[in-house]
N, C-alpha and C positions, 0 to 999 in steps of 0.2 A: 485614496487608500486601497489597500488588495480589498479583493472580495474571495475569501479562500473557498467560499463553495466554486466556483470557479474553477477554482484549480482541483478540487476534487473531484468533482464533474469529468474533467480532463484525463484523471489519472483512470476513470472508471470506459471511460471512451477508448483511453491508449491500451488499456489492459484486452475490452470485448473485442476489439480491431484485431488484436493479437492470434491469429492464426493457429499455436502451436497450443495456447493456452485453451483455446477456445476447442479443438480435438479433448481437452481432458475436462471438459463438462462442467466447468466450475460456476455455481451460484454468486456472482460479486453484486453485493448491496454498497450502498454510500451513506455515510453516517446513522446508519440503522444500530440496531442494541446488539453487543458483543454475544456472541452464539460463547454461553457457556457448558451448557450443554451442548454436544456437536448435533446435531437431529439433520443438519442438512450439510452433508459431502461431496466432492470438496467446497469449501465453503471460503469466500475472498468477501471480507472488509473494508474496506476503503475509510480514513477518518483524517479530520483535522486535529493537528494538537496543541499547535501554537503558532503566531505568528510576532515576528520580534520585530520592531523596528529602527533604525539606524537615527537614533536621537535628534544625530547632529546633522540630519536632512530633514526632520520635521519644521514646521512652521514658517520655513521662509518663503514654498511657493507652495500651493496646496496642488502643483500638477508634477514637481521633482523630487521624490522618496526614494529609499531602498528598505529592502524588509527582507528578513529570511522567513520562508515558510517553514515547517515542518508538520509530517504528515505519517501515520502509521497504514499500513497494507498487514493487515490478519489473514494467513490463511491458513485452515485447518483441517485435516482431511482422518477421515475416520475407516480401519478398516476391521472386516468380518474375519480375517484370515491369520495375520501375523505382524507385528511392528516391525517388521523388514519391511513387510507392501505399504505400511503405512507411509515410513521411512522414503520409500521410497516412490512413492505418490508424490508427498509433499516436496520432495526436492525438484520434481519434472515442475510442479506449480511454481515454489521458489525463483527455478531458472528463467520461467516463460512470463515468469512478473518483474523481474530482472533486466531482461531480454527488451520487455515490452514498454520499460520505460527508461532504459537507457538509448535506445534507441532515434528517440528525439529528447534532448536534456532538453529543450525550451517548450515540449508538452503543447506542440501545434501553438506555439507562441505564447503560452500564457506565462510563461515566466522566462528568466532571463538562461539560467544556467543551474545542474544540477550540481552539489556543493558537495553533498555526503549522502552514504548508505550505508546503511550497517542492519546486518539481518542477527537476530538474535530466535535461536531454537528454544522452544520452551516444551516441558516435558509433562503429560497429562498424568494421575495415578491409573494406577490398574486398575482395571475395568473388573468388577466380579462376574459381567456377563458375558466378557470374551470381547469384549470391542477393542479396537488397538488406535489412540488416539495421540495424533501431534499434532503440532503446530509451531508458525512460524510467524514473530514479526518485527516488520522491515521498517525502518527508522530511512524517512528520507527529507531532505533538506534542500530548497534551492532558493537560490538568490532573483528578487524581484525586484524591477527598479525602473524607473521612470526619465525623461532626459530633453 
């Protein structure tokens, strides 16, 4: 059967490796507690959220499976100035987390093929102290399977 820390592990390796991401300073934990209040900028997520398995592969060898993983990437980036710089922080991270794991869709082998990604913006309230706060997260999906 998958072992999804593995595969987050992976995704938290693909992302530090990442060069461009890595110029914008960002904090990336792995299944640690969702930064609801922002206190640390920019701030990347890493989490497991489900893994599905293909029914009708289970029980007849315990070494031939298929499973979709799915996995969230948070990131959220806080600024002093204006929700333009926010806006526009969080998109350079988006892209370089994008970037960083589309790159290799098999995640240095740990899984077969990347299936779906879908990034969805989500919108903080106003801040009454002036902080200007987004965030972003990425729904991503790949196919694991054995043979």
């Amino acid at each position: 059967m998958i072992n999804a820390a593995t595969i987050t592990t992976a995704i938290v390796t693909a992302l530090e490796g990442h060069s461009a991401l890595s110029a914008l300073s960002p904090t990336i934990t792995r299944a640690d507690t969702l930064e609801d209040a922002v206190t640390v900028s920019p701030w990347i997520g890493v989490f497991k959220t489900e893994v599905e398995y293909d029914p009708r592969t289970l029980g007849r060898n315990p070494t031939q499976w298929e499973a979709r993983i799915t996995c969230r990437v948070i990131a959220q980036v806080v600024s002093l100035f204006t929700g333009e710089d926010a806006e526009d922080t969080l998109e350079a991270i988006v892209q370089a987390i994008m970037d960083a794991l589309t790159n290799d869709h098999t995640l240095a082998t740990q899984v077969d093929i990347l299936v779906r990604a879908t990034v969805t913006y989500l919108m903080a309230p106003d801040d009454p102290q002036g902080q200007y706060s987004q965030a972003a997260d990425i729904l991503l999906i790949w196919e694991v399977s054995t043979s």
